[in-house]
C-alpha distance (Angstrom), angle and dihedral (degrees) to the residues before:
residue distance angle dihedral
X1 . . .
X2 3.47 . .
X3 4.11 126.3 .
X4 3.67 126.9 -145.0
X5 3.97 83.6 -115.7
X6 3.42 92.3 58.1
X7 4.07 95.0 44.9
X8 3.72 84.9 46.4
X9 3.83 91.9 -111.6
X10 3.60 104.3 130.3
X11 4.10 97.2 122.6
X12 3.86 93.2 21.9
X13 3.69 120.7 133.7
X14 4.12 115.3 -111.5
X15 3.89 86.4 -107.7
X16 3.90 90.4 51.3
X17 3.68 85.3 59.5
X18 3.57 107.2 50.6
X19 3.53 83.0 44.5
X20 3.72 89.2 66.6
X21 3.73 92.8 45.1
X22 3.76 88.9 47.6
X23 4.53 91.2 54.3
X24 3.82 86.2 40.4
X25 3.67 103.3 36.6
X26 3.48 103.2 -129.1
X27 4.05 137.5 141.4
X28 3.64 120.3 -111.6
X29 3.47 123.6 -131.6
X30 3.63 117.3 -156.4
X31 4.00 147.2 154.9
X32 4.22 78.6 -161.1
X33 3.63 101.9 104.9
X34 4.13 90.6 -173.1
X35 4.28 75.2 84.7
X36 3.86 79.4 68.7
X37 3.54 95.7 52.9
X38 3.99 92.0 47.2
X39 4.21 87.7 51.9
X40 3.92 81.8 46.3
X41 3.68 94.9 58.3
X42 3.81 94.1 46.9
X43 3.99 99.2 -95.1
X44 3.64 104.9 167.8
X45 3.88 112.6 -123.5
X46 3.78 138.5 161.8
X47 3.91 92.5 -132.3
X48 4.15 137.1 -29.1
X49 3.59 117.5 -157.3
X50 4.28 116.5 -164.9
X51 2.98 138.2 -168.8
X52 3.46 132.6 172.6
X53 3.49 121.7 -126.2
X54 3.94 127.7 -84.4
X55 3.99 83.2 -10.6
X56 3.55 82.1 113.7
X57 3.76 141.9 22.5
X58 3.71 133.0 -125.3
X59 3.11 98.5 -96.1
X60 3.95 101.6 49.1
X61 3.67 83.5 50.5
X62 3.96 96.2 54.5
X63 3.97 86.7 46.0
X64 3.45 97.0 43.5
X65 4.12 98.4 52.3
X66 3.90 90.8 46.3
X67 3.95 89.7 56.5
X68 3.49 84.7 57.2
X69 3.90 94.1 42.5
X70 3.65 82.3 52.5
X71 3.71 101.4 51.0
């Protein structure tokens, strides 16, 4: 798991991020549902994750991205 801190993406734009996870190939996980829009539009991507906000807690979050690690 990577942050945006640690990718240096704390003031990036939402493109500038899934253009990291595009170079890396990584998933995005979000609660930013503009990712849906880019996915939408035909944005290539190796993965985007949502989730919209307080839907879920912590803790059903954590659980529910390691089942899909797992699998």
């Amino acid at each position: 798991m990577t942050t945006p801190q640690d990718a240096g993406l704390l003031n990036a734009t939402d493109l500038e991020h899934l253009d990291f996870c595009r170079r890396e190939g990584r998933t995005i996980f979000t609660q930013d549902a503009h990712f849906l829009a880019f996915h939408q539009v035909g944005e290539t991507h190796p993965g985007i994750i949502y989730c919209q906000q307080q839907s879920r807690t912590i803790g059903q979050i954590v659980r529910s991205l390691a089942q899909l690690w797992e699998n």
